[in-house]
N, C-alpha and C positions, 0 to 999 in steps of 0.2 A: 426307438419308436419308428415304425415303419408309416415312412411317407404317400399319403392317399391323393386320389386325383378320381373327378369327376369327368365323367363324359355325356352328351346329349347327341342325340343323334334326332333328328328335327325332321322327320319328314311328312309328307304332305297329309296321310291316314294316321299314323298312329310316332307319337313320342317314345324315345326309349331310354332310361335315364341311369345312370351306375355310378357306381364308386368300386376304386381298387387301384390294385398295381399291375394285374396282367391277366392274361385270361381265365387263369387257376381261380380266383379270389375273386370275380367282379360279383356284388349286391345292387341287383339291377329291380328295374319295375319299369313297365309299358303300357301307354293307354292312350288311345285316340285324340287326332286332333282336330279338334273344334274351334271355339274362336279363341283368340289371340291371349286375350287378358285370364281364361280360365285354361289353356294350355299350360302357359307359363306359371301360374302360380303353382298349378300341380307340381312341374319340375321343380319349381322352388321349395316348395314344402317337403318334396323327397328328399332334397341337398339337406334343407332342413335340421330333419331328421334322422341322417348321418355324423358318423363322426366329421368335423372338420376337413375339408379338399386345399390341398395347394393351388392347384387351379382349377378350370375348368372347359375342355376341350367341347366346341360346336360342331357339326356336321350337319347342314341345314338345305337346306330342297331349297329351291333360286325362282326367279334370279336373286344375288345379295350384291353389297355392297363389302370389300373384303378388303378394301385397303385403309391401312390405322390412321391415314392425314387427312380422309374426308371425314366432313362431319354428320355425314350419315352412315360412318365404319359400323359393322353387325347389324345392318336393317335388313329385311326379304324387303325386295322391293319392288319391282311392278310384275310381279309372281299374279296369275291369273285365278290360283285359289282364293275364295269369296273371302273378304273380311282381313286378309292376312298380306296385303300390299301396305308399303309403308310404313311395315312394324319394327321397332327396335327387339331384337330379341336377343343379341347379347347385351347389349345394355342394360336391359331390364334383368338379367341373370345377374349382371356383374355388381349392380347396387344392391343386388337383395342380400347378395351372398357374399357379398363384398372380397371375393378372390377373383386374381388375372384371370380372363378370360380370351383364347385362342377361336379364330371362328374363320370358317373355309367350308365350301360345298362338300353336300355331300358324298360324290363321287372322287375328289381331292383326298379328303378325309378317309375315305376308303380304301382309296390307296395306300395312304399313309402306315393302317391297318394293316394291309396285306405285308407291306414293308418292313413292320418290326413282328411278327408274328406269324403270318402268310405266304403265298407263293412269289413275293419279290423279296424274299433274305437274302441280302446279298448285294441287290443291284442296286444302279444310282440311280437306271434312265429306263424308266416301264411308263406304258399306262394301264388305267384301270377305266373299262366299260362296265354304264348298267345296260342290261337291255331288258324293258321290262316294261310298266305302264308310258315312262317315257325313255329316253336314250339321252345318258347322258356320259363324259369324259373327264376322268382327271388323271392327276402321275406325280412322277416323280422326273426330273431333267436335273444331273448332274445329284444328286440327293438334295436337293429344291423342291417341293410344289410349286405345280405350274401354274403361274401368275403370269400377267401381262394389262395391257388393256384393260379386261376386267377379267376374267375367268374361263377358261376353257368352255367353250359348249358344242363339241365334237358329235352331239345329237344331230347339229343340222346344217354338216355340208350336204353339199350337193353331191348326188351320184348319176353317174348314167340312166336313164330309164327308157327302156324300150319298149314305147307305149304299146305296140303292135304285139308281142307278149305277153304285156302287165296292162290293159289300160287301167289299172287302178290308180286315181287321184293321185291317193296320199291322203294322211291324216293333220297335218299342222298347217293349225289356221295362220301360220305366217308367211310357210314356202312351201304348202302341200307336199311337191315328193321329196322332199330333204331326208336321209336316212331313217330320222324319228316318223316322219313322213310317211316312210314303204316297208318301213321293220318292229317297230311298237308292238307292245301285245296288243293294242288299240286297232292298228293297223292289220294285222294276222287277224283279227275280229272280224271287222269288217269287210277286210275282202272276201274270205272265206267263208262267212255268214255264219260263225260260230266260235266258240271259244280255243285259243292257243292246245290247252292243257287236253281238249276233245278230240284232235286233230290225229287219227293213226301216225306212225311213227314211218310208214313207209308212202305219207299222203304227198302228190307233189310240194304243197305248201312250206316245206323243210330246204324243197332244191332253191328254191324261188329267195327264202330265208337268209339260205347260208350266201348265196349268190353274191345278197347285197351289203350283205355284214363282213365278207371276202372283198369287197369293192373299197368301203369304208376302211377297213385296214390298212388295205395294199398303201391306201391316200396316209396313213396316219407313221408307216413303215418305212415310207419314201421322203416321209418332212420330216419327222423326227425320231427315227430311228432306235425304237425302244428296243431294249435288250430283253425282255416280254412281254408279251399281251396279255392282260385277266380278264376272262368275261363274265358278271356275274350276272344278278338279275334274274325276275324271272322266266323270262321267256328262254333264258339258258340254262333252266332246269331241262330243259329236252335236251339230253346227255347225247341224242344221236346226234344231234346239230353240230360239236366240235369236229367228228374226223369228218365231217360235210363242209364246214369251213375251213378247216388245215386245208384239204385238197386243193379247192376253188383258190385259196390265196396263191397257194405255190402255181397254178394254173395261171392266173391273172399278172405276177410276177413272173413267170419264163423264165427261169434262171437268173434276172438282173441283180439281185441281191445275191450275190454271192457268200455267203454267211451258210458257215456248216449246219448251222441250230436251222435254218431256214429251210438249207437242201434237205437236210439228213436227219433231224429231230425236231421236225414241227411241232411233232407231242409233245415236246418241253418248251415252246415256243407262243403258243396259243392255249392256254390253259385255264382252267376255272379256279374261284377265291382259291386259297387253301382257309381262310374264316368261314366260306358258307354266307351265312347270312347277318353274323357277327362281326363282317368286316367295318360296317359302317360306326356304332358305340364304342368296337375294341379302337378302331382310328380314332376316334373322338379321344378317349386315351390316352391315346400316343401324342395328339397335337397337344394336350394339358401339360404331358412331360417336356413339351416341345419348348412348352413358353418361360420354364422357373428354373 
């Protein structure tokens, strides 16, 4: 009998909830999320209504709580979506449906995705970027997710800004031009007085884009040294934006990284999901198989 595994993928608009063993086979259902108590029980009723899960993998929008010795392990927790701070939400899965539950960001999770299924088969040490409503980072180091402290949030270093070019603020009400700050769809909104997706494909809005998403890397290449970068998200649906940021990195870089994949095949080096937009539930997935 073939052994089944749940995955959730938790994010801030809409839930996405599945059973299976791999991407051939997943029996999925999606639907908005609202408040806390009426979220969660829909997931639960789908579990439900499935054959039985071995476990059950999380991928959930933050901040969370993701370590198993505190006693608030699987809460979101001062997450600024209304209603949805302070909530246990693997806990609340784990009693209803009474199977282990694995629980890690969503961009962690995503990576994890890409790693049995996607463009990091193979390697130990990648990350994986969203860049999209906001910017966020996870990966893999040594074939680990990255854990520390609490959780990668690779959305808000700091970058260079050169206001005299940009004065544009920034978007984050915590450090204004922090990456998420000056590269968000949010951000691309606002400065430019109109939506990402409206934006011609030859508008300066792309140089300005790839510039600081080129900046962010080089920092991300230099400390931890991934064997590739994923960018997915959707402000990285603008397909022109990759050989705009290959270029700019190896630019901002000079030759210091001496690495053939760097000089000589950035194209395999900075590259988008190979999941698409399933990287995040197929991850969920993979951390269920992760846990039994």
């Amino acid at each position: 009998m073939t052994t089944l595994y749940g995955g959730i993928e938790a994010g801030g608009t809409k839930f996405v909830c599945a059973v299976g063993t791999a991407p051939e086979d997943l029996r999925e259902t999606r639907f908005p999320t609202t408040t806390p108590d009426e979220t969660i029980q829909r997931a639960i009723a789908f579990f439900r209504a499935q054959p039985r899960v071995a476990a059950i993998g999380i991928a959930s929008f933050g901040p969370i709580d993701i370590h198993p010795a505190s006693p608030t392990f699987g809460y979101i927790t001062t997450t600024p979506k209304p209603g949805w701070a302070n909530t246990d939400l693997a806990g609340a899965i784990q009693r209803a449906l009474d199977a282990p539950v694995g629980f890690d960001t969503d961009v962690n999770v995503a990576a994890l995705g890409e790693h049995r299924w996607g463009a990091a088969q193979g390697l130990d040490t990648f990350i994986y970027l969203t860049i999209g409503t906001g910017i966020g980072g996870g990966g893999l180091a040594s074939g680990n997710l990255l854990h520390g402290l609490v959780h990668p949030e690779m959305g808000h270093i700091r970058l260079p800004h050169d206001r005299a070019h940009d004065p544009f603020p920034g978007t984050c009400p915590f450090h204004g031009d922090c990456f998420e700050g000056l590269a968000s769809g949010p951000a691309l909104e606002k400065r430019w007085g109109q939506r990402a997706e409206t934006l011609l494909a030859d508008h300066p809005a792309w140089a300005l884009q790839a510039h600081y998403i080129a900046l962010a890397l080089v920092s991300y290449i230099c400390t931890l040294s991934p064997q590739r970068i994923i960018l997915g998200g959707g402000v990285m649906e603008q397909r022109q934006l990759f050989p705009l940021i290959r270029r700019e990195a190896q630019r901002l870089l000079n030759g210091y990284v001496r690495s053939p994949v760097i000089l000589r095949d950035i194209d395999t080096y900075i590259v988008p999901p190979g999941l698409g937009k399933r990287a995040g539930v197929l991850g969920a997935l993979a951390l269920a198989q992760r846990i039994v």
